[in-house]
C-alpha positions as CSV (number, residue, x, y, z in Angstrom):
1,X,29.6,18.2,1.4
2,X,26.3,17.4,-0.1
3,X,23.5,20.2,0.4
4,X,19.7,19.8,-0.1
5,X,18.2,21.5,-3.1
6,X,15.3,23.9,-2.5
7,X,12.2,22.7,-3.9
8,X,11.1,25.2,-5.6
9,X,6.9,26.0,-5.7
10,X,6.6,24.6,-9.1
11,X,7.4,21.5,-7.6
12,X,4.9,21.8,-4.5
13,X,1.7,21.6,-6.9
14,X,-0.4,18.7,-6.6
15,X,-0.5,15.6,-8.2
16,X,-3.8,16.6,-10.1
17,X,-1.2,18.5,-12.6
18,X,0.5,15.3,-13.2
19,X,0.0,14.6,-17.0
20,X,-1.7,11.4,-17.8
21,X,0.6,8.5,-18.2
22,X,0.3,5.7,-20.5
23,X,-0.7,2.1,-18.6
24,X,0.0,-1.8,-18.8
25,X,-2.5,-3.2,-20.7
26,X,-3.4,-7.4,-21.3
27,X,-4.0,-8.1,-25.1
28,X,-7.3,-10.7,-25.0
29,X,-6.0,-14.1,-25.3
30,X,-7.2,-15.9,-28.2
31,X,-7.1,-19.0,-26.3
32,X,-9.8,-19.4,-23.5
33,X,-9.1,-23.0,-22.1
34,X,-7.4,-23.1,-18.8
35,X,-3.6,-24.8,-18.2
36,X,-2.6,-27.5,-16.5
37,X,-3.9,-27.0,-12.5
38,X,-6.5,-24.1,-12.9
39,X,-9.6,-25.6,-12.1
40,X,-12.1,-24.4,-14.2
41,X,-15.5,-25.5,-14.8
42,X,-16.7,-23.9,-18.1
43,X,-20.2,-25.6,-18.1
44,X,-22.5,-23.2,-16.6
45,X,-20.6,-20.2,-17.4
46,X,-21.0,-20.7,-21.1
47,X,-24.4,-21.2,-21.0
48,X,-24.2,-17.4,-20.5
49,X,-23.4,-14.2,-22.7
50,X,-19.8,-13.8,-23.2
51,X,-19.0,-10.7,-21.4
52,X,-15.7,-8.4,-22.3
53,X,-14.6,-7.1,-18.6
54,X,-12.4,-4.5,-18.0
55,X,-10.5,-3.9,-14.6
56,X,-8.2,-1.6,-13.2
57,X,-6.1,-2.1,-10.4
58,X,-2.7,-1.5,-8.9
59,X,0.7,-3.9,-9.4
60,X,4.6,-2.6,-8.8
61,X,6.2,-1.5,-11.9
62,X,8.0,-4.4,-12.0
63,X,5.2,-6.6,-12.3
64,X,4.3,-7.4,-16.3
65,X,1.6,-9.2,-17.9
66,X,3.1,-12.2,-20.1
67,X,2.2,-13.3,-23.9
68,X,-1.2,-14.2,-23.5
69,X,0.0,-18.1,-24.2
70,X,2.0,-18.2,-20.5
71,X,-1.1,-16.3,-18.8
72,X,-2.8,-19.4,-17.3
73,X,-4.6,-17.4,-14.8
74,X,-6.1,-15.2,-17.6
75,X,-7.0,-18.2,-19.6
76,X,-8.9,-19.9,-16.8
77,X,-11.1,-16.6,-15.7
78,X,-12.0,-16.4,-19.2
79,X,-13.1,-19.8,-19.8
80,X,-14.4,-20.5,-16.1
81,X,-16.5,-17.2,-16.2
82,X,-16.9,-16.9,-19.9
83,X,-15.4,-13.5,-20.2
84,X,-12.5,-11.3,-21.8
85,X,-10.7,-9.6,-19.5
86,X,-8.4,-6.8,-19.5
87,X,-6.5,-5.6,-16.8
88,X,-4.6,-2.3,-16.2
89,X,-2.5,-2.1,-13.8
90,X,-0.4,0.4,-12.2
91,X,1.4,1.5,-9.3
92,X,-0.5,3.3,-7.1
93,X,0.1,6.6,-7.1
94,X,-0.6,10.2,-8.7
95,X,-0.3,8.5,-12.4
96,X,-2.6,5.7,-11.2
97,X,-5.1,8.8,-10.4
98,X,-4.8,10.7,-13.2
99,X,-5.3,7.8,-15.7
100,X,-8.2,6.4,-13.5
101,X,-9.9,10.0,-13.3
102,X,-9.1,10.3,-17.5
103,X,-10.7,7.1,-18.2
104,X,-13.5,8.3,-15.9
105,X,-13.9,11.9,-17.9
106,X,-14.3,9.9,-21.4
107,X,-17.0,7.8,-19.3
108,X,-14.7,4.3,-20.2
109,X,-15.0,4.0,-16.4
110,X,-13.6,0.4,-15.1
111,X,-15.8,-2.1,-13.9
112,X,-14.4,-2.9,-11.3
113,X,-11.5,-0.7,-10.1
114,X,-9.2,-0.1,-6.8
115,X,-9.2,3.0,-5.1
116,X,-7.5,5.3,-2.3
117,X,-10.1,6.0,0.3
118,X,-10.1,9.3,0.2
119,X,-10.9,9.7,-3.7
120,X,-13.4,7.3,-3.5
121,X,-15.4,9.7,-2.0
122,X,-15.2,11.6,-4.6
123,X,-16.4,8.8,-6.8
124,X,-19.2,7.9,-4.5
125,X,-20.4,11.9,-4.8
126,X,-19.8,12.3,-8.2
127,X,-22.3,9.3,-9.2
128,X,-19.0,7.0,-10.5
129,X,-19.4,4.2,-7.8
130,X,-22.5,1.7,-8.4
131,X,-24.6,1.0,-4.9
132,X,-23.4,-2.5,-3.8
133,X,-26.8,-3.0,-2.1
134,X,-27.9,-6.7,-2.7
135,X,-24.4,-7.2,-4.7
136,X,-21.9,-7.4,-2.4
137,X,-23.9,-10.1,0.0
138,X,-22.7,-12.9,2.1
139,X,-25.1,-15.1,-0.3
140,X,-22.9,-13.7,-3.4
141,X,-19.8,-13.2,-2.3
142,X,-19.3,-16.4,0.5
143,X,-15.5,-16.6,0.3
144,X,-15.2,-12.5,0.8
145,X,-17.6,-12.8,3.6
146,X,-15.8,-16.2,5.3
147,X,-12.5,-15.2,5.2
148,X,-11.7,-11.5,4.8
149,X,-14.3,-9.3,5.7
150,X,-17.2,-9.4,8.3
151,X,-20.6,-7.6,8.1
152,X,-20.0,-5.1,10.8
153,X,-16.4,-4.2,8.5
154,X,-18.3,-3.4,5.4
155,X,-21.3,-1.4,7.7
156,X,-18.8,1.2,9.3
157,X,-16.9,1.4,6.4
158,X,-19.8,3.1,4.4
159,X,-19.6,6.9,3.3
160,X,-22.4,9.6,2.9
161,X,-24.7,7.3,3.3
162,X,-24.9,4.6,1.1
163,X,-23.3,1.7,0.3
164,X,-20.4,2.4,-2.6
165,X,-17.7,0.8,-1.6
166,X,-16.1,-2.1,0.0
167,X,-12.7,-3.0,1.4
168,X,-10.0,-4.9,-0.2
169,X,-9.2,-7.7,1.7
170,X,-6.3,-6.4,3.6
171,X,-3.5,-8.1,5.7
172,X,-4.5,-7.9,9.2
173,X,-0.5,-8.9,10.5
174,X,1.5,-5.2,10.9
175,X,4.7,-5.7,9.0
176,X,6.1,-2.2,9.6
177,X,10.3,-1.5,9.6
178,X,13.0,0.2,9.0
179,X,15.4,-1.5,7.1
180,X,19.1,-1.2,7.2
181,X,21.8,-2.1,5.6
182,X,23.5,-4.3,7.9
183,X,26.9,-4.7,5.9
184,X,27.3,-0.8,5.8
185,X,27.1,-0.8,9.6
186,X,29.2,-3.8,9.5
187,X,32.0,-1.4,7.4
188,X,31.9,1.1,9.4
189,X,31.8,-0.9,12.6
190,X,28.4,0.6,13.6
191,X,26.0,-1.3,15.7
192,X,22.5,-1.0,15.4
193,X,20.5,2.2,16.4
194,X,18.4,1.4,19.3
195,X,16.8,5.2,19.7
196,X,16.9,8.4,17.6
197,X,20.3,9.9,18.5
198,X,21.8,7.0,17.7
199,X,19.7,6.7,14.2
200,X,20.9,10.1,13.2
201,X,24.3,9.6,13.8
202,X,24.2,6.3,11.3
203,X,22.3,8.3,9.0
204,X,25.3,10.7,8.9
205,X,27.9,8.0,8.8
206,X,25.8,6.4,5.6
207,X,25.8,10.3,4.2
208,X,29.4,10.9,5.0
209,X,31.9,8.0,5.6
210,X,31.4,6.2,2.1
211,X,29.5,3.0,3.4
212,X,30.3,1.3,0.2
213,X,33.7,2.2,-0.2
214,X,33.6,3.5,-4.2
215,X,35.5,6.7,-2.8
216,X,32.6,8.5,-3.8
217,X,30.3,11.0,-1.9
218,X,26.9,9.6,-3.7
219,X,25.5,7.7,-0.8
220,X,22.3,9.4,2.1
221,X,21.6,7.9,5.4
222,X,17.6,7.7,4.8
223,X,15.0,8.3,1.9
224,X,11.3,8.0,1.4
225,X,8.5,9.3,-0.9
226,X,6.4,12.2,-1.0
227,X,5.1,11.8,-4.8
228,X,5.7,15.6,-5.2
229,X,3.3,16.6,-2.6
230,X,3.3,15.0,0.8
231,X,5.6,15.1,3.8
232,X,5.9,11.3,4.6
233,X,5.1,9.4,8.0
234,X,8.1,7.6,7.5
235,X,10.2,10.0,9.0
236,X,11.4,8.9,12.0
237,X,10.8,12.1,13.7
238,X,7.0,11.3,13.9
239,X,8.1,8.6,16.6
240,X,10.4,10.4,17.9
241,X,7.7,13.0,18.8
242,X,5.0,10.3,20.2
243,X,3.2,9.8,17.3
244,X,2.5,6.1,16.5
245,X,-0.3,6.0,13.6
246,X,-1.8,7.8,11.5
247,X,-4.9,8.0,14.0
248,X,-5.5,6.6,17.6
249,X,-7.1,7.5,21.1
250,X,-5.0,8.9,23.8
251,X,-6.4,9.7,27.4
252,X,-10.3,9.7,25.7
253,X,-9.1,11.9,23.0
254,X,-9.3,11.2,19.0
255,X,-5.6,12.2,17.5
256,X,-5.4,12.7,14.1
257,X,-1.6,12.9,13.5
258,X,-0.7,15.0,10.5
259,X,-3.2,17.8,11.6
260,X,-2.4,17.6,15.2
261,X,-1.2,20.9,17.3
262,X,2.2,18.8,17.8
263,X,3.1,18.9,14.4
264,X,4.7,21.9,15.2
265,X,7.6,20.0,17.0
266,X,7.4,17.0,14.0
267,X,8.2,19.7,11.2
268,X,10.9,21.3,12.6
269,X,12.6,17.8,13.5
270,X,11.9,17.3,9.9
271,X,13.6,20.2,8.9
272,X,16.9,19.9,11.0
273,X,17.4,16.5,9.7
274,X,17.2,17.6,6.2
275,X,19.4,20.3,6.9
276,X,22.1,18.0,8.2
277,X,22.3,16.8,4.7
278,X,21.5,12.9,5.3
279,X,18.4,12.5,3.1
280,X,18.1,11.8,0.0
281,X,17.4,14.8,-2.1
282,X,14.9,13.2,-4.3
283,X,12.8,12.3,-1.6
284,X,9.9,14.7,-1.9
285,X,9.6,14.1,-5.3
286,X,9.6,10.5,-5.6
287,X,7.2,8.6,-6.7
288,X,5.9,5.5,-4.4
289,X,8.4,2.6,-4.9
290,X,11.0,4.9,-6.4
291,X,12.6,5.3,-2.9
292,X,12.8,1.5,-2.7
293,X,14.4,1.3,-6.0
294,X,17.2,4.0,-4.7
295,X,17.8,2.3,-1.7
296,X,18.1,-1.2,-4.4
297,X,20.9,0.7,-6.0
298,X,23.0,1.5,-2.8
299,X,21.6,5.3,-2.5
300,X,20.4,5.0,0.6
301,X,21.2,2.9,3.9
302,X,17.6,3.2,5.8
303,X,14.2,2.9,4.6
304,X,10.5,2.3,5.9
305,X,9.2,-0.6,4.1
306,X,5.6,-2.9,4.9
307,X,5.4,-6.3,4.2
308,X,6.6,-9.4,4.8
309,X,8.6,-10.2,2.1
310,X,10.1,-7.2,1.5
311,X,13.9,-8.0,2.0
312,X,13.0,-11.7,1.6
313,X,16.4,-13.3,-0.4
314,X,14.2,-14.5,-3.4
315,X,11.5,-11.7,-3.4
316,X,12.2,-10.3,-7.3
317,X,9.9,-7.2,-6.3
318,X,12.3,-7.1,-2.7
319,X,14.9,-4.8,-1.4
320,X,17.4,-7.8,-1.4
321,X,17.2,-9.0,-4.9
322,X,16.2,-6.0,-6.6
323,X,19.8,-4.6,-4.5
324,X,22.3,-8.1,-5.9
325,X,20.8,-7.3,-9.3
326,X,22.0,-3.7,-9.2
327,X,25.3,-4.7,-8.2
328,X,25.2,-4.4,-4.5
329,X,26.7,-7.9,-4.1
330,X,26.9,-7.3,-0.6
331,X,23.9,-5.6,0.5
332,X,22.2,-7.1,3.7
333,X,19.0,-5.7,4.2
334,X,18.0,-6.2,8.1
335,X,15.0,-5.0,9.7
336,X,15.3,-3.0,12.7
337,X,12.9,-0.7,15.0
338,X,14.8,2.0,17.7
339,X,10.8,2.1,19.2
340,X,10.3,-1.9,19.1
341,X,9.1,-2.1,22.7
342,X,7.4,1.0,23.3
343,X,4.8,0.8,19.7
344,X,5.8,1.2,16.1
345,X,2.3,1.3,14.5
346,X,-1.0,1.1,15.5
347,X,-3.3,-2.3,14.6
348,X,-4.7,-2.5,11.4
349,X,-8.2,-2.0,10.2
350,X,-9.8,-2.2,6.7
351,X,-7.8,-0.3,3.9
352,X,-8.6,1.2,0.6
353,X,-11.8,0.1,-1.0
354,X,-12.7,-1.4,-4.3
355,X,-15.4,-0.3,-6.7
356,X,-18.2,-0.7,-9.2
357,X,-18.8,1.1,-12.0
358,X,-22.1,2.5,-12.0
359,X,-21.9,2.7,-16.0
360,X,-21.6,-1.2,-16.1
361,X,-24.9,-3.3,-16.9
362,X,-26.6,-5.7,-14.1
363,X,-24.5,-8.1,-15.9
364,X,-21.0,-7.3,-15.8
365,X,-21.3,-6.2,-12.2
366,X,-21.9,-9.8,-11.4
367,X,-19.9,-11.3,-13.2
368,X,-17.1,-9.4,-12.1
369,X,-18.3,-10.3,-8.4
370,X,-18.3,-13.6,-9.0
371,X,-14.6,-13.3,-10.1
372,X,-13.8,-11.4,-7.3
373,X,-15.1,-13.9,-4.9
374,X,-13.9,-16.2,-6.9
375,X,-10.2,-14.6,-6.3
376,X,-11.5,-14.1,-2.4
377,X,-11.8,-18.1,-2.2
378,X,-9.2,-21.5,-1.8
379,X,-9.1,-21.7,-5.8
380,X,-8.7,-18.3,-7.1
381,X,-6.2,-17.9,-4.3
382,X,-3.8,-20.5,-4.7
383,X,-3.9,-19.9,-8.3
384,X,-3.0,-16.1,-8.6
385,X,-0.4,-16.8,-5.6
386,X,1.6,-20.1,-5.8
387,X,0.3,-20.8,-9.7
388,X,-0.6,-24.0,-11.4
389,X,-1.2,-27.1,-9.0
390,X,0.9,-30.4,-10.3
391,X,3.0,-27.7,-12.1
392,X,3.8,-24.9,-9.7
393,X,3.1,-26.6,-6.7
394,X,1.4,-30.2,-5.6
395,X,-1.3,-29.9,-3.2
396,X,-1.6,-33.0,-0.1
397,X,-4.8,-31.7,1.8
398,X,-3.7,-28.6,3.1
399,X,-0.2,-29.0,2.5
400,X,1.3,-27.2,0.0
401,X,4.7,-27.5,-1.5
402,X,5.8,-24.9,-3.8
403,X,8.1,-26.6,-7.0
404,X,11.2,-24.0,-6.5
405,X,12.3,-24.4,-10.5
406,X,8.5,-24.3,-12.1
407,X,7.5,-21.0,-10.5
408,X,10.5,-19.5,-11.2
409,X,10.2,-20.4,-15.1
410,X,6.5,-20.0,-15.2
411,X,6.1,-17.2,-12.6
412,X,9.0,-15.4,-11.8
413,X,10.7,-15.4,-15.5
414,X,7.5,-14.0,-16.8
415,X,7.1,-10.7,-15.3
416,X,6.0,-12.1,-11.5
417,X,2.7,-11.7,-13.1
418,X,0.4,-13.6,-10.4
419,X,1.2,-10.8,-8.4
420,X,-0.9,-8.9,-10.6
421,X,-4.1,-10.9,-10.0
422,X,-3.3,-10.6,-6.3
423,X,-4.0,-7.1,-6.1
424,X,-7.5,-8.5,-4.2
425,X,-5.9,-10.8,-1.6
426,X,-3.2,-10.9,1.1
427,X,-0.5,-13.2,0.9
428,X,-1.6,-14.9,4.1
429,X,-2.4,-18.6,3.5
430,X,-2.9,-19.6,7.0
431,X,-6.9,-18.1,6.4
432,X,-7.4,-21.1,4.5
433,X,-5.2,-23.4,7.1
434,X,-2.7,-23.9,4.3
435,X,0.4,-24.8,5.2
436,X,3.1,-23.6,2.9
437,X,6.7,-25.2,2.0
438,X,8.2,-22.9,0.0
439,X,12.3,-23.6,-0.8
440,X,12.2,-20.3,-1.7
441,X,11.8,-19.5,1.9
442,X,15.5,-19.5,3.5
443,X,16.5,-19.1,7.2
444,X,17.6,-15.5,6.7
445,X,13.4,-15.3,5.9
446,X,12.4,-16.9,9.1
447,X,14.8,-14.8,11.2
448,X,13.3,-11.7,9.5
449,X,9.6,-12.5,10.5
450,X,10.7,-13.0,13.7
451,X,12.2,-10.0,14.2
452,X,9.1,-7.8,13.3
453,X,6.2,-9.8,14.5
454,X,8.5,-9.0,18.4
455,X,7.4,-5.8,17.7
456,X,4.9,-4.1,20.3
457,X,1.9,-2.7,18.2
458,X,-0.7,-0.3,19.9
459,X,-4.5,-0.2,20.0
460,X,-5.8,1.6,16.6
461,X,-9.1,3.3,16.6
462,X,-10.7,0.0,16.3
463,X,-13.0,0.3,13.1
464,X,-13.1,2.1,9.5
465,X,-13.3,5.9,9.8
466,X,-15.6,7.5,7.3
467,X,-17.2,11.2,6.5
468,X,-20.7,12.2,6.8
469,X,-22.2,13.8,3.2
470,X,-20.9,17.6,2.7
471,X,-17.6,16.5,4.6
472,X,-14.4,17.0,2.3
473,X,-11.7,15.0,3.9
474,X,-9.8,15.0,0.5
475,X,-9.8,19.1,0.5
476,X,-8.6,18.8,3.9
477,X,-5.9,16.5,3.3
478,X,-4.8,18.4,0.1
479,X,-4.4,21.7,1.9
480,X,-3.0,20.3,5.2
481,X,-0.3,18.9,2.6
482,X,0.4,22.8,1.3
483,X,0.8,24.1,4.4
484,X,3.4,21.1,5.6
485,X,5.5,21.6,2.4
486,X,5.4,25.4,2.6
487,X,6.8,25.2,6.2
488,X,9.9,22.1,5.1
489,X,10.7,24.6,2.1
490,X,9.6,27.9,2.2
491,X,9.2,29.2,6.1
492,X,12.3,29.0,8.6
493,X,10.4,27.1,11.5
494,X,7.1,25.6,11.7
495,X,5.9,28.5,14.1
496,X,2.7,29.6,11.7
497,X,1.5,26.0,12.2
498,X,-1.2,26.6,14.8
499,X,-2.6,29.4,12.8
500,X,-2.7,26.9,9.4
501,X,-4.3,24.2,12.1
502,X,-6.6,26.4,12.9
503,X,-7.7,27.3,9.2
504,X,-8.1,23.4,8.4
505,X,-10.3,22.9,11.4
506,X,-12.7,26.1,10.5
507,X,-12.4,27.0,6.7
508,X,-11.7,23.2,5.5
509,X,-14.4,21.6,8.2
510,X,-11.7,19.8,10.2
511,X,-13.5,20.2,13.4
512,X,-17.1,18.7,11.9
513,X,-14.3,15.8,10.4
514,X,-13.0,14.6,13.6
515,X,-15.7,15.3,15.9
516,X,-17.4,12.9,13.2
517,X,-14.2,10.1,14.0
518,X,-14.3,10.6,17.3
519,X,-18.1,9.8,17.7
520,X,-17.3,6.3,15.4
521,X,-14.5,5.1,17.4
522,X,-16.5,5.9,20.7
523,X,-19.2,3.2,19.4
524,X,-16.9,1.3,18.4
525,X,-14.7,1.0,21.2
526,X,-18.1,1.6,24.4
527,X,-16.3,4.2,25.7
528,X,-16.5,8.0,25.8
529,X,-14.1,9.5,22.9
530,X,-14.1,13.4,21.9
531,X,-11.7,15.6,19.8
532,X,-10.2,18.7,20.7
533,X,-9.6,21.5,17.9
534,X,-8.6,24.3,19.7
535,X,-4.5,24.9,19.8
């Protein structure tokens, strides 16, 4: 019978105790001319200074750099832009944080690097972040402007006041799921959950009834991540309780979920699934993307995952792969939502931002904004996502056909790399009307699609929710987290929660938070919204 740990305290500090970790870092390449495809047009840019550019941004571990001789798309933003770049590149996470706050203390801050919204404020009021006024334009930045963000995204989305920060381009499709692994039900002549009794009771089949039939007792029914210091959303007891989101109106009120009164009822779920013994014990302390890797090696039989691709049969970076390269020969990963027709997420709206370093001269800044727009457009995209055209793929018009063996020796054998340069766009083609044919794309990949776009989505707020100056959400959120972990490890039930709630809304300025949401999303959705603190 397996049994969970204890977490002990040590283990509930933050992430801001994490040691600094070392990070992937791009040699320059002695050779500036673009390969065959990348169409680069070194005229004008070498009648300017050569600039040395230095980005940071975030990549899954198992994305790598190549020898600077196979990195085409480094070789044609160097000579296109007449720079030398260096990327570093991370997983996001509390390592990313710590090395992007260590590079920030020795004031080698990145010209241009990615962010989590909430520690960009902290940028923003520390005087890291460079104001974006008359930089990140419609006039410089067209592509960004014409297919990813609008005006009125980039207004709402500003913080205490001035303009810091801008959003990614993020993927405006909700791919959303739990994933399961089909042949383990298939063993154990399970059929698919379809509501939360029935998802626990698979959960303690996968835990207990040897799914993979090693005649070992090494296997959970679900895991997830909490990077040492956050109870996650994937839970399914957050559903299972009514809350789809992270925030979202209901009945005219503003409902922020994790410091909601009804987290009471969410954290004691929590804890009575834990206690049966069908999750992972690592959960808490894994690291984002560690929890996929465990579910890759057959530790786990159900996982949250976002993304399209994600158990996609050629993905390297996939559940599906990454599973037949660890020697789960049979593992079927097939997506699956017990709440499909009533919500399992609410819309999308703009995500974590980028930013600009305010220690970088007038003339990095835009030359690293015409990179990123650059990235943002037809060229840069198909470059850093289907590779080298005539090589990786030919190009008819708006046809594109990928060349199955080429990317796979130029793409996929070194590193996945173009995934790295991504980092600033959405794998969505269709923004560009490109029409993709991809061999790499099999019927079990259209069938998955399927399956998740038929799920029913909710409203979502409607627009970017940001702080007023003197509000901390990031205190907020760090204490909030405390108080969760205290009541899954330390207290029997979750019945001091209304008292901690309380504590957040008055000591930590939760109230003067919310209030502040709920006043955006009213203007933003023309309709009367207000948020209740009291229990």
């Amino acid at each position: 019978m397996k049994t969970f740990s204890k977490v002990t305290s040590v283990l509930l500090a933050s992430s801001l105790v994490l040691a600094a970790c070392g990070s992937k870092e791009e040699k320059p390449s002695t050779s500036p001319a673009p390969s065959g495809g990348a169409s680069a047009s070194p005229g004008a840019a070498n009648n300017k200074e050569k600039l040395t550019l230095n980005w940071m941004v975030i990549a899954d571990a198992t994305y790598q750099l190549p020898a600077a001789d196979k990195d085409f798309v480094k070789k044609a933003i160097e000579s296109k832009f007449n720079v030398e770049m260096k990327m570093t590149y991370m997983p996001m996470g509390a390592d990313y944080q710590t090395k992007l706050n260590t590079l920030i203390a020795s004031g080698d801050i990145p010209d241009v690097f990615y962010s989590q919204g909430v520690d960009s404020n902290n940028y923003i009021k520390d005087g890291v972040a460079r104001d974006m006024t008359g930089i990140v334009t419609p006039a410089k930045m067209p592509n960004y402007f014409k297919y990813w963000v609008t005006e009125a995204n980039l207004k709402t989305y500003q913080v205490q006041g001035a303009f810091k920060r801008a959003p990614v381009p993020y993927e405006t499709d909700l791919y959303r799921t739990f994933y399961i692994r089909q042949d383990w039900l298939d063993k154990l002549g399970l059929k698919m959950p379809t509501n939360y009794d029935e998802l626990i009771e698979v959960m303690k089949a996968f835990t207990f009834k040897d799914p993979d039939g090693n005649g070992k007792n090494d296997t959970y029914g679900f895991t997830a991540a909490g990077a040492g210091a956050n109870i996650s959303m994937d839970f399914p007891e957050f559903l299972k309780n009514g809350y789809i989101g992270d925030t979202y109106v209901k009945d005219g009120q503003f409902i922020d979920v994790r410091t909601d009164i009804g987290m009471t009822n969410v954290l004691n779920d929590i804890k009575k699934t834990i206690d049966l013994g069908v999750v992972d014990p690592d959960w808490f302390l894994n690291k984002y993307g560690q929890h996929f890797d465990k579910a890759a090696q057959g530790k786990a039989g159900i996982i949250i995952g976002q993304g399209k691709d994600l158990a996609f049969d050629n993905n390297p970076a996939g559940l599906q792969m990454k599973s037949k390269q660890a020697g789960q020969t049979n593992a079927n990963w097939q997506p699956f939502h017990p709440w499909e027709k009533t919500g399992t997420w609410v819309e999308t709206i703009p995500g974590n931002p980028f930013l600009l370093s305010s220690k970088s001269s007038d003339a990095k800044v835009q030359r690293s904004i015409e990179i990123l727009d650059w990235l943002a457009g037809e060229e840069g995209f198909l470059l850093t996502r289907y590779g080298q055209e005539g090589v990786d793929y030919k190009k008819d018009g708006k046809k594109i056909e990928v060349n199955k063996d080429n990317y796979k020796a130029n793409v996929s054998d070194n590193g996945n790399f173009l995934e790295i340069y991504g980092w600033f766009t959405p794998r969505k083609p269709e923004v560009y009307g490109f029409d993709i044919i991809d061999p790499n794309i099999t019927d079990r990949d259209k069938k998955i699609v399927e399956k998740i776009r038929s799920y029913k989505i909710l409203p979502s707020v409607g627009t970017a929710l940001t702080v007023k100056e003197g509000m901390d959400i990031g205190a907020l959120r760090k204490q909030m987290s405390v108080f969760h972990t205290q009541i899954l490890f330390k207290e029997k039930d979750a019945a001091k929660w209304p008292d901690y709630r309380q504590e957040l809304m008055n000591k930590y300025g939760g109230k003067a938070i919310f209030e502040n949401y709920a006043a955006i999303t009213a203007t933003a959705q023309g309709k009367t919204v207000t948020f209740k603190s009291e229990n």
